[in-house]
C-alpha positions in Angstrom: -33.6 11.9 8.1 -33.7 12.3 11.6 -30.7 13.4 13.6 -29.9 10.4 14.4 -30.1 8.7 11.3 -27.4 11.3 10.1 -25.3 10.2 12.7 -25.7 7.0 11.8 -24.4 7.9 8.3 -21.1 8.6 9.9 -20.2 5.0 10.9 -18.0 2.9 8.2 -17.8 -0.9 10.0 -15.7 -3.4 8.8 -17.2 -5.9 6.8 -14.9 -9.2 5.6 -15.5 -10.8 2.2 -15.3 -14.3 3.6 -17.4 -14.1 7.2 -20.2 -16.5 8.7 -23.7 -15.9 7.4 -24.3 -15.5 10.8 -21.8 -12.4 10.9 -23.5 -11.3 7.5 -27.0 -10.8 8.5 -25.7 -9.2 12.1 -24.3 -6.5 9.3 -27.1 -6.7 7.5 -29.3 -5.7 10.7 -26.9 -2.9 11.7 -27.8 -1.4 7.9 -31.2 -1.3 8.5 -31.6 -0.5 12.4 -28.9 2.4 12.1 -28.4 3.7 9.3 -24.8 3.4 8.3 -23.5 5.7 5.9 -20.7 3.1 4.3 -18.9 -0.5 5.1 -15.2 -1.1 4.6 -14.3 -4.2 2.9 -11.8 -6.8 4.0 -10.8 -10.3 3.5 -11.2 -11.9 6.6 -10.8 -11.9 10.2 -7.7 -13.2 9.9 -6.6 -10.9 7.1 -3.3 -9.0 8.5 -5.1 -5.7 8.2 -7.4 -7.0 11.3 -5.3 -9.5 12.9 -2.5 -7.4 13.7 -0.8 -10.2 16.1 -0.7 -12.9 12.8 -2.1 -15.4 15.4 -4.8 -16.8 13.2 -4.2 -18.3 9.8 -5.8 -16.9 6.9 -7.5 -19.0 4.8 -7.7 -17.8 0.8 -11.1 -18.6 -1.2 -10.1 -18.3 -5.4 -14.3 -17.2 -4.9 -13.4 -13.8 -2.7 -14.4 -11.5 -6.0 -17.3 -12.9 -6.8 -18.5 -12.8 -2.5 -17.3 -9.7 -2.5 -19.8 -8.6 -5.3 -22.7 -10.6 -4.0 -22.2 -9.4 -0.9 -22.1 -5.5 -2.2 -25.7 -6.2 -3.8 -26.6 -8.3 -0.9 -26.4 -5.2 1.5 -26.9 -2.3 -0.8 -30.6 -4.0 -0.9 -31.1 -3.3 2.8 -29.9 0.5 3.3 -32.6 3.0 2.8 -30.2 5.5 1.8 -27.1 4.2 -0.6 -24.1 2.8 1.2 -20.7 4.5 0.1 -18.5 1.0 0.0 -14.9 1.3 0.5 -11.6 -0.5 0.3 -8.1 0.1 0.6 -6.8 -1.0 -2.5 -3.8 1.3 -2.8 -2.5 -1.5 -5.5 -5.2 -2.5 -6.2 -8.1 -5.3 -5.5 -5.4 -7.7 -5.2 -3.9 -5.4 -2.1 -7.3 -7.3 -0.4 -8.9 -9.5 -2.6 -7.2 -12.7 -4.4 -7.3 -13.7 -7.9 -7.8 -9.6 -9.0 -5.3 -7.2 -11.1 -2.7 -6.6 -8.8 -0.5 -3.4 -9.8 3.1 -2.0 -8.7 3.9 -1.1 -4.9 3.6 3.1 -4.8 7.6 2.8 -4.0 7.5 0.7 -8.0 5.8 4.3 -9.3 8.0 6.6 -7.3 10.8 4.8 -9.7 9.5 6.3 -12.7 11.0 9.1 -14.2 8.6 12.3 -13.6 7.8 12.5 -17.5 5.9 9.6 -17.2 3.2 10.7 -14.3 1.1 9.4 -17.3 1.6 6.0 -16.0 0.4 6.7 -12.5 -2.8 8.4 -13.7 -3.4 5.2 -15.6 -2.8 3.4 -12.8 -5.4 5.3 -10.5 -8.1 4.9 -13.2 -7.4 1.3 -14.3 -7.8 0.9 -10.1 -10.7 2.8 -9.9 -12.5 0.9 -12.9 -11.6 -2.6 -11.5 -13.5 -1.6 -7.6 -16.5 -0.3 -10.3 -16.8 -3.9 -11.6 -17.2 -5.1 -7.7 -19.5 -2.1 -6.6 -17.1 -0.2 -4.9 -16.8 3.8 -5.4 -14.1 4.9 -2.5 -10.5 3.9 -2.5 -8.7 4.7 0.8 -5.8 5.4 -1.3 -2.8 6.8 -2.3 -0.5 7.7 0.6 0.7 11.3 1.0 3.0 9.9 3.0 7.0 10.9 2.5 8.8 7.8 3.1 11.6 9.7 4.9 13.2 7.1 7.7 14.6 3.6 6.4 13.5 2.2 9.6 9.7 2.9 9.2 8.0 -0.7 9.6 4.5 0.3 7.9 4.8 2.8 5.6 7.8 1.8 3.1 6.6 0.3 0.0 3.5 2.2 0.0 5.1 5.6 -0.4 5.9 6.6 -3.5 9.2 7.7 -1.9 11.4 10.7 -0.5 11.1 13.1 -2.6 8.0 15.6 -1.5 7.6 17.0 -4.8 7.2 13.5 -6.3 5.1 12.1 -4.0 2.8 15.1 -4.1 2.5 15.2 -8.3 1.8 11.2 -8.3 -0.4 10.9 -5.5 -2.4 14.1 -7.3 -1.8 11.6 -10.6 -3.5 8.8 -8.7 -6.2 10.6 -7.4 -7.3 12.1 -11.0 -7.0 8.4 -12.5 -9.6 7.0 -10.0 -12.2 10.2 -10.1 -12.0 10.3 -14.0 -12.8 6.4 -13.6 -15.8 7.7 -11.1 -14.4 6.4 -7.9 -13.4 8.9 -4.5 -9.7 9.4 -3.6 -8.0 9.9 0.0 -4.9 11.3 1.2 -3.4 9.6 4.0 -2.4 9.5 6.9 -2.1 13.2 8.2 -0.4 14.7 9.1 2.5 12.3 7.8 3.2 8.6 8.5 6.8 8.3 6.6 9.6 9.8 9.4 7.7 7.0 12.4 9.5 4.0 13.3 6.5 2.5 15.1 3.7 0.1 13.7 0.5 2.4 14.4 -1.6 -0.8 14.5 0.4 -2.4 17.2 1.2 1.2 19.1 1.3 5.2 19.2 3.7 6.8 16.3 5.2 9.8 17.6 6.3 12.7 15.5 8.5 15.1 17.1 8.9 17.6 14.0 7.3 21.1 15.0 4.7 23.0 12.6 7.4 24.9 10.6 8.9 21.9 9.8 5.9 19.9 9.0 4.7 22.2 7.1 8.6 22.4 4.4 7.5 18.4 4.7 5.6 16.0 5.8 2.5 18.1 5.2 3.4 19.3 1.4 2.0 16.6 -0.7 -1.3 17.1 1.5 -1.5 20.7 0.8 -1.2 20.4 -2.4 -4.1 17.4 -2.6 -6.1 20.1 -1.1 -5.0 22.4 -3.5 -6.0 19.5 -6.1 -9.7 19.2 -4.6 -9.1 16.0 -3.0 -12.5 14.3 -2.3 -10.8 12.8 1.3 -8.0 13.0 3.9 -7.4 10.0 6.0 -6.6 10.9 9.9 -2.9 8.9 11.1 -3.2 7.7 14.6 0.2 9.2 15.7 1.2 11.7 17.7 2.3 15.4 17.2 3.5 16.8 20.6 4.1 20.5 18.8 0.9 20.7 17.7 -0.7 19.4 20.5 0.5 21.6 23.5 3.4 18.8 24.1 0.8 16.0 24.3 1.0 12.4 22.6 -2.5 12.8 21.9 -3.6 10.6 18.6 -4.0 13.1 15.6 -7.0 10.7 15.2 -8.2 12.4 18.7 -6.8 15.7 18.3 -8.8 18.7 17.4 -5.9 21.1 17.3 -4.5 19.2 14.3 -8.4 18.3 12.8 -9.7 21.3 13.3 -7.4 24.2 13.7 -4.4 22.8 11.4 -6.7 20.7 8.7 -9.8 22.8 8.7 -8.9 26.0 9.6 -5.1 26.9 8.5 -4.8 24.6 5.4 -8.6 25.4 4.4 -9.5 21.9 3.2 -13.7 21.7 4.1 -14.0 18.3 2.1 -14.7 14.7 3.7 -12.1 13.4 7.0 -12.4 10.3 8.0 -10.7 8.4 10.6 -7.8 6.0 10.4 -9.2 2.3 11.4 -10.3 2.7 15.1 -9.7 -0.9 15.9 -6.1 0.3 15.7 -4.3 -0.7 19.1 -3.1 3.0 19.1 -6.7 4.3 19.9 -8.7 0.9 20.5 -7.8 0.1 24.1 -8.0 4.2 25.2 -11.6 4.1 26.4 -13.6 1.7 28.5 -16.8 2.9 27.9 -18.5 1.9 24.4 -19.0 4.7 22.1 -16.3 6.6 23.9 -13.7 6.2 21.5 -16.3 6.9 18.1 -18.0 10.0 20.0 -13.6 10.8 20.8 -12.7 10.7 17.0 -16.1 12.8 15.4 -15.7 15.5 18.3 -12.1 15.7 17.2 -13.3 16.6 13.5 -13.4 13.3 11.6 -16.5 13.3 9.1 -16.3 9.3 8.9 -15.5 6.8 11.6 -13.6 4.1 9.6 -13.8 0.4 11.1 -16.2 1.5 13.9 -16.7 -1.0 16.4 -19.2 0.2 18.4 -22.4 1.8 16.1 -25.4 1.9 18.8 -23.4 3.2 21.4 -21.5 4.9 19.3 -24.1 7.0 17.6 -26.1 7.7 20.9 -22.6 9.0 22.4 -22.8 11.5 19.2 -26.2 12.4 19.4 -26.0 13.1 23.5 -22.7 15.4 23.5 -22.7 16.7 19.5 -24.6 20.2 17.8 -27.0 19.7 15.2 -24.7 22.4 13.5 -21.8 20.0 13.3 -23.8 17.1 12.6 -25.5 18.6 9.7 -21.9 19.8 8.6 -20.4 16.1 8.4 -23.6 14.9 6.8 -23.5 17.4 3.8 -19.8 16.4 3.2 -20.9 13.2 3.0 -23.3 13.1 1.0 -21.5 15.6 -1.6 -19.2 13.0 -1.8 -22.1 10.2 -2.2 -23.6 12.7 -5.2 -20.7 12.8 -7.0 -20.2 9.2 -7.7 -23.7 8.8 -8.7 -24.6 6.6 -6.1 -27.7 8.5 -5.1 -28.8 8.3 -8.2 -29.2 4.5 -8.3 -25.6 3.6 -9.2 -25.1 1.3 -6.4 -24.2 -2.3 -8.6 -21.5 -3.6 -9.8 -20.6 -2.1 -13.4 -18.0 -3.6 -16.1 -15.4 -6.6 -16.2 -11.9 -6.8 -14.9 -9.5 -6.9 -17.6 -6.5 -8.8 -16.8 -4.8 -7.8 -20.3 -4.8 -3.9 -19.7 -3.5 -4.5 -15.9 -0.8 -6.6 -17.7 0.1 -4.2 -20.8 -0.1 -1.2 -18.0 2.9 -3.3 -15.6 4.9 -3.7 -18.4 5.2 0.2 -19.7 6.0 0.3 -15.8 8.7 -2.0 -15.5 10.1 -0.5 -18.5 10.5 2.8 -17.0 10.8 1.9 -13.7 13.9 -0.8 -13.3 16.6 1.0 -11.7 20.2 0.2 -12.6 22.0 1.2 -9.2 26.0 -0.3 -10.3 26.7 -1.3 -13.4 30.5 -2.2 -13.7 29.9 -3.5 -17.8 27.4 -6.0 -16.9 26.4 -7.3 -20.1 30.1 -7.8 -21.3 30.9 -10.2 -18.0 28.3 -11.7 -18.0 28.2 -12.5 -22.1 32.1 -13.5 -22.1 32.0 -16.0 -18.9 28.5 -17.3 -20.9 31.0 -18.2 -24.3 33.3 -20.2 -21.6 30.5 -21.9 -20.2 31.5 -19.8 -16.9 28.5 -18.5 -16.4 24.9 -19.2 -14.5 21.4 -18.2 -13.1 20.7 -18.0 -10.2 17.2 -17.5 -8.3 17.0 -17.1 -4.5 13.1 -17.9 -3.1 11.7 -19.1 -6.3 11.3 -22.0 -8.0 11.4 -23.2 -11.6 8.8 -21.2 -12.4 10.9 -18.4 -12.3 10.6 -16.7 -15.7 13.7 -14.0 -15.6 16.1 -17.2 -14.8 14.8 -19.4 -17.8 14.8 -16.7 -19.9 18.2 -15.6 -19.4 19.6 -19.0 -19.5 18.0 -19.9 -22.4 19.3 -17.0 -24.7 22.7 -17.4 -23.4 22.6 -21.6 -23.2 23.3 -21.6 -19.6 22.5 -23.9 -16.6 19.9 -22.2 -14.2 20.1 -23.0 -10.3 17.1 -22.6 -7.6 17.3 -22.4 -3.9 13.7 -22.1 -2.4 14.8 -22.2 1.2 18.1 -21.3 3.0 18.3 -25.0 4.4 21.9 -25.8 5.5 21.4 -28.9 2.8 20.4 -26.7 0.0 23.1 -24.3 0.1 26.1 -26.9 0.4 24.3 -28.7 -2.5 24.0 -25.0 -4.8 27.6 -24.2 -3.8 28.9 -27.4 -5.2 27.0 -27.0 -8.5 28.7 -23.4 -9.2 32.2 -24.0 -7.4 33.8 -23.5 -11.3 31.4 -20.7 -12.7 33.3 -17.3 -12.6 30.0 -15.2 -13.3 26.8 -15.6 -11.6 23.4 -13.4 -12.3 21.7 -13.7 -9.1 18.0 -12.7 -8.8 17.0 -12.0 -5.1 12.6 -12.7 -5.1 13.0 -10.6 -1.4 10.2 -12.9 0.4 8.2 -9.8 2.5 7.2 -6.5 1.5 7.8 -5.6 5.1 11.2 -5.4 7.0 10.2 -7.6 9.9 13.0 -10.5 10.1 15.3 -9.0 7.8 12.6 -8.7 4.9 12.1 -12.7 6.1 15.5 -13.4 4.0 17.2 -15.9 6.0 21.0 -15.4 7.3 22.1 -18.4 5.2 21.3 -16.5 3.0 22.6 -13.6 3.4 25.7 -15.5 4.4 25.7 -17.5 1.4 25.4 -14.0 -0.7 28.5 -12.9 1.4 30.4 -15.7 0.0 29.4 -15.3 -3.5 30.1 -11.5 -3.8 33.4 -12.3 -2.6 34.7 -15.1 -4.7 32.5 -14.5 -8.1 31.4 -11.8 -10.2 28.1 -11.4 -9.3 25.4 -9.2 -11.2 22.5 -8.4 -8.6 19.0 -8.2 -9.2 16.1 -7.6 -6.5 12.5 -8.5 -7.0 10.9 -6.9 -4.2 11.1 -3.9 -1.6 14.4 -1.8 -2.1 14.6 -1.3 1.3 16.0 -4.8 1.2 19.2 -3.7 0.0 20.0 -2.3 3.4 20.2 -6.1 4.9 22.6 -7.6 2.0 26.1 -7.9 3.1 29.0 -6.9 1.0 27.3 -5.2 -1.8 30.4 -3.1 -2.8 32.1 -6.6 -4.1 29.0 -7.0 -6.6 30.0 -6.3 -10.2 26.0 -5.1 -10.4 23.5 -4.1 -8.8 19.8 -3.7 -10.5 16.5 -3.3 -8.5 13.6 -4.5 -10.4 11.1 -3.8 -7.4 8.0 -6.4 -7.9 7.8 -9.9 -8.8 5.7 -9.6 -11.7 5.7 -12.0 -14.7 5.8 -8.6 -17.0 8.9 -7.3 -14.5 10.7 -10.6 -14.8 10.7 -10.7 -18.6 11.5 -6.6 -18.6 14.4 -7.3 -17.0 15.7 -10.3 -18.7 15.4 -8.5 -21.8 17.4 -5.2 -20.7 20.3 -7.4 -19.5 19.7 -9.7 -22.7 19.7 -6.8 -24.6 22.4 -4.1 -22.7 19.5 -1.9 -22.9 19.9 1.3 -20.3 17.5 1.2 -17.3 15.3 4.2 -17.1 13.9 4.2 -13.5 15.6 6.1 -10.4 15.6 4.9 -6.5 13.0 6.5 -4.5 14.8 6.3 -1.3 17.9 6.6 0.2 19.5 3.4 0.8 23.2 4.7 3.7 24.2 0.9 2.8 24.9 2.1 -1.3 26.3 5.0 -0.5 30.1 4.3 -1.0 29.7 1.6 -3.9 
């Protein structure tokens, strides 16, 4: 290769799984005019990980797999040298593409008692096998990240909680799964994203911790990734004012904490590649195209992750860069190319996803990750009120469908009550239904993942939960985001309190069949939650 075609080998554009054929072949043309060294997959130009405003409405396609893969072979056919393709998948396919084996939040792991790390290596490789059967050989996955501050808006679920040592031993879990199923690994996003409180899509993160105390934190689980031979570190685009002489200079753009914290005091020489750089933290910093791509490799990233501008980009590089460092980035590349086979032909898409291992793999999860936070002799309220016909289901943003409800009021002959909205109609009509039940189960579905809005639970709703802790013995359960709990009202007046964490068929009947059965919870909260601190 010429210089330049090494350069080119740097560049990771985004590439979306339902796009124009018009878009396609402009991709298509960028492979074989430039070199690239990689694409990273998405689902659309309106997906939320590229439309960071919401403003456009994305449109799902049940045929997103099966594009994905013809589009993998589609553009593997026109690179002279083998494309690396990556995704972030951190639960898996599903976290981008529909219709796919989707797999527990990281915060649905961190649950898990630390005897069964098993279950997160099976995780990573089940993972890792499924992006095989598309063509794919680099997750940008798991976080490092120590989901330290309640208030962080983009981080949250995706940690696999507070607790350092945890999130280092599962993330190093995670990692081993996906490279014994043949697929690369990356930390992110150094130096730490958990103790931020800003988006770093929509702005600039600021950390204000110094290097001693990143170093007893944030930056643990990393060093001991490195320690682990971690085939890649993601860069965070936030800011480190300690390490960068009191600048708030992204650590995507930062060569103090690339070069002189990464490379040289923690001694990791393997692949760095940038956070997205269509992020508005770094997108809108330089007017000049190519600025911002020649910005990020001259700080020390290896890979230029969602690059916008490739031709001006590389000739930026190849004007201001050394053939030393060049070659430098290149050979980590490739090593990391090598090792997944992929220069040895391996480029198609091997295998078939199997929707009964994802399945049987949630449901050892749910069963050692439920989380029984108060528990005030559940089972005996709830079975005595059912005898007296006291007793009912109740499921908050769910429908029929909901399989934890009908199973629980089946076994105990009970009525079962819905409420798919908090309309003002709805709620009068629910509360006059249960005005003479003593006992209520109540299964929260929390509608977002993310805690914009209140976790988009309405305040009727929390009103109406207000009401019912207050008047009736209530027995708690939340599908969804824990983080949630900090938004309920009154949660000292429930009798009890379980956190079930994801909405899955497998979770629903797990849970059902603990309360059914007064079986003991085995899974722990991964965060600290002020709210349940005096229950």
């Amino acid at each position: 290769m010429t210089l330049e075609q090494k350069i080119g080998q740097f560049f990771f554009p985004a590439v979306f799984i339902n796009d124009t054929e018009e878009n396609i072949q402009a991709t298509e043309r960028l492979i074989r005019e430039h070199h690239i060294g990689g694409l990273t997959f998405f689902h659309s130009r309106a997906s939320a990980a590229t439309n960071y405003e919401s403003k456009k409405k994305v449109e799902f396609n049940d045929d997103s797999y099966n594009r994905l893969k013809e589009l993998i072979v589609r553009y593997q056919k026109c690179a002279s040298t083998p494309l690396l393709m990556s995704i972030d998948a951190e639960w898996g396919l599903a976290m981008r593409v529909e219709k796919t084996p989707q797999y527990p939040y990281a915060i649905t792991l961190g649950a898990l008692p630390e005897s069964q790390s098993n279950l997160v290596y099976e995780l990573g490789k089940q993972i890792g096998l499924d992006l095989k059967t598309a063509g794919i050989h680099y997750n940008l996955a798991p976080l490092a990240d120590i989901n330290n501050n309640p208030d962080n808006p983009v981080i949250g679920y995706r940690s696999f909680g507070e607790n350092k040592e945890k999130v280092a031993r599962f993330a190093v879990e995670y990692l081993e799964g996906m490279s014994d199923s043949g697929v690369l690994g990356c930390l992110k996003h150094f130096p730490g994203h958990g103790n931020t409180n800003v988006d770093s899509h929509l702005g600039l993160p600021i950390l204000e911790e110094n290097l001693e105390e990143l170093l007893a934190n944030e930056l643990y689980p990393f060093i001991v990734g490195i320690d682990n031979q971690v085939d890649s570190i993601m860069i965070g685009h936030l800011a480190v004012p300690a390490l960068n002489e009191g600048k708030n200079t992204s650590a995507t753009l930062s060569k103090n904490i690339i070069e002189k914290l990464l490379r040289e005091q923690l001694k990791y020489d393997g692949l760095v590649i940038s956070d997205a750089l269509n992020m508005h933290s770094v997108s809108k910093l330089y007017d000049k195209k190519g600025q911002l791509e020649w910005e990020a490799f001259n700080a020390g990233n290896d890979v230029l992750c969602f690059a916008e501008n490739v031709p001006e980009g590389i000739q930026e590089i190849l004007k201001n860069a050394t053939s030393e460092r060049i070659e430098a980035s290149y050979q980590r590349l490739m090593r990391c190319k090598e090792k997944v086979g992929i220069l040895k032909g391996k480029t198609q898409p091997e295998g078939k996803l199997n929707f009964v291992t994802t399945s049987n793999l949630n449901r050892k999860i749910a069963q050692q990750s439920i989380s029984t936070i108060k528990n005030t002799d559940n089972y005996t309220t709830i079975t005595k009120s059912a005898k007296k016909n006291q007793f009912a289901v109740i499921s908050l943003y769910k429908d029929r469908s909901c399989v934890f409800s009908e199973t629980v009021a089946k076994e105990l002959n009970t009525a079962s009550f819905f409420l798919e909205n908090g309309s003002a109609d709805n709620i009068v009509s629910l509360e006059n239904q249960i005005e003479n039940l003593d006992t209520l189960a109540i299964a929260l579905f929390v509608p977002k993942a993310k805690p914009y809005n209140n976790f988009e639970i309405e305040d009727s709703v929390l009103a109406l939960l207000d009401r019912l802790f207050s008047t009736k013995k209530c027995i708690l359960y939340v599908f969804g985001n824990p983080y949630a709990l900090q938004v309920i009202p009154n949660l000292a007046s429930a009798k009890g309190i379980i956190q079930v964490y994801q909405d899955f068929t497998e979770f629903q009947e797990i849970a059902a069949n603990q309360l059914l059965n007064n079986t003991k919870t085995k899974g722990s909260l991964p965060v600290s939650i002020p709210s349940l601190h005096n229950l």
